[in-house]
C-alpha positions as CSV (number, residue, x, y, z in Angstrom):
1,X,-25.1,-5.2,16.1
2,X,-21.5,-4.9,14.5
3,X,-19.4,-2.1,15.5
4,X,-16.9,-0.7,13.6
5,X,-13.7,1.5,14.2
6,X,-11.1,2.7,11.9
7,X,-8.4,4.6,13.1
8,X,-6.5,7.2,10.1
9,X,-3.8,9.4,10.5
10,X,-3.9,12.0,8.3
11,X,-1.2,13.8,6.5
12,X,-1.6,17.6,8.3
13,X,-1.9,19.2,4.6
14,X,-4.6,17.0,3.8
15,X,-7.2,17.6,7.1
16,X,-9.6,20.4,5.6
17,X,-9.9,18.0,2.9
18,X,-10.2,14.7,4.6
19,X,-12.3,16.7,6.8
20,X,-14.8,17.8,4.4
21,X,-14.9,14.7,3.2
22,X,-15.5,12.8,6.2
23,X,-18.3,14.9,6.9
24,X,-20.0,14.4,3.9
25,X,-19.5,10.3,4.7
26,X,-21.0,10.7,7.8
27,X,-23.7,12.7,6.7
28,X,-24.7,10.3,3.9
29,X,-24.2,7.1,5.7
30,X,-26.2,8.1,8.5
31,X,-29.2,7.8,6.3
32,X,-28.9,4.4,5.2
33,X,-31.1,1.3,5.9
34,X,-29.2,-0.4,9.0
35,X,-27.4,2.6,10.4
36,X,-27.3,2.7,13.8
37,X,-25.0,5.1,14.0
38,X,-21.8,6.7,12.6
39,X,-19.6,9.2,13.6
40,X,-15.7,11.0,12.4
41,X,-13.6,11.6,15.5
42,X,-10.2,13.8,16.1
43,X,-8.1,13.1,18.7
44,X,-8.1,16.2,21.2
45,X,-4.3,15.3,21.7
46,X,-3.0,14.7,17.6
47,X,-5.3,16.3,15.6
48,X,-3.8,14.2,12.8
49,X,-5.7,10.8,14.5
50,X,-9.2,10.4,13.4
51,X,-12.3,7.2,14.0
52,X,-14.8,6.7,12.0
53,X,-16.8,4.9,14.7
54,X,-19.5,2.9,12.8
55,X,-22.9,0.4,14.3
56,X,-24.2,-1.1,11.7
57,X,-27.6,-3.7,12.1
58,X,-26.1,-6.2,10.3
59,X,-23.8,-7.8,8.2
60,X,-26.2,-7.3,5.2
61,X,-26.7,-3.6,6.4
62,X,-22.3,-3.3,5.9
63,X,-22.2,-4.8,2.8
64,X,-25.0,-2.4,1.3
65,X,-22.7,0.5,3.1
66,X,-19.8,-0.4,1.2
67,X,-21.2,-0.5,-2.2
68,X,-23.6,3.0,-2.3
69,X,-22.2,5.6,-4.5
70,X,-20.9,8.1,-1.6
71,X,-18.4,5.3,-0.2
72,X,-17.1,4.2,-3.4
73,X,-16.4,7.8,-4.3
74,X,-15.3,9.1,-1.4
75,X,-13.7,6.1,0.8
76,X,-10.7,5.6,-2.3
77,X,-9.8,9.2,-2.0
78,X,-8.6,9.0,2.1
79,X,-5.8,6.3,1.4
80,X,-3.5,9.6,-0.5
81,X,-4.5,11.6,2.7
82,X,-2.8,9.0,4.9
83,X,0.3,8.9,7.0
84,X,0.0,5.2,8.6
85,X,-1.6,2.8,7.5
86,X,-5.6,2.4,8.4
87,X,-6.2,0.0,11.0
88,X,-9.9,-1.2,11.0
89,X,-11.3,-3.2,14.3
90,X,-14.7,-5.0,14.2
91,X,-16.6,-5.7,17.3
92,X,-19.9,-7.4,18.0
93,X,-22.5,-5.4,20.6
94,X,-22.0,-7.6,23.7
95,X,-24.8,-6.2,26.0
């Protein structure tokens, strides 16, 4: 299993939106093939810092992720929402 973790800041302007969005992310890429699970987090200190904490099957089960129709659309709208730069951690399930 391959975990993912991407860690956004998001402009405070922009969090309904990115919000809304997110949801709708989640939502759909819960239902694909190779999901294991995947979740939108907010910091409970800086409601600005969000995770999209991802487990995905496989490798083959990420690369189908990144090309359905709700990540292409949505995914290129977050980087105008941004204050930092994304930072995006990959980790393989030890145990």
């Amino acid at each position: 299993m391959i975990v993912t973790i991407a860690k956004q800041v998001i402009r405070s302007e922009f969090l309904d939106t990115y919000h809304a969005l997110a949801k709708e992310l989640a939502e759909a890429s819960r239902a694909e093939p190779g999901c294991v699970g995947y979740r939108s987090v907010q910091s409970e200190e800086d409601s600005r810092v969000h995770l999209f904490i991802e487990c995905w099957k496989d490798q083959n089960a990420i690369d189908f992720h990144v090309a359905t129709e709700h990540f292409t659309r949505i995914v290129p709208q977050f980087s105008a929402m941004f204050e930092d730069e994304e930072v995006v951690k990959r980790y393989r399930v030890c145990t």
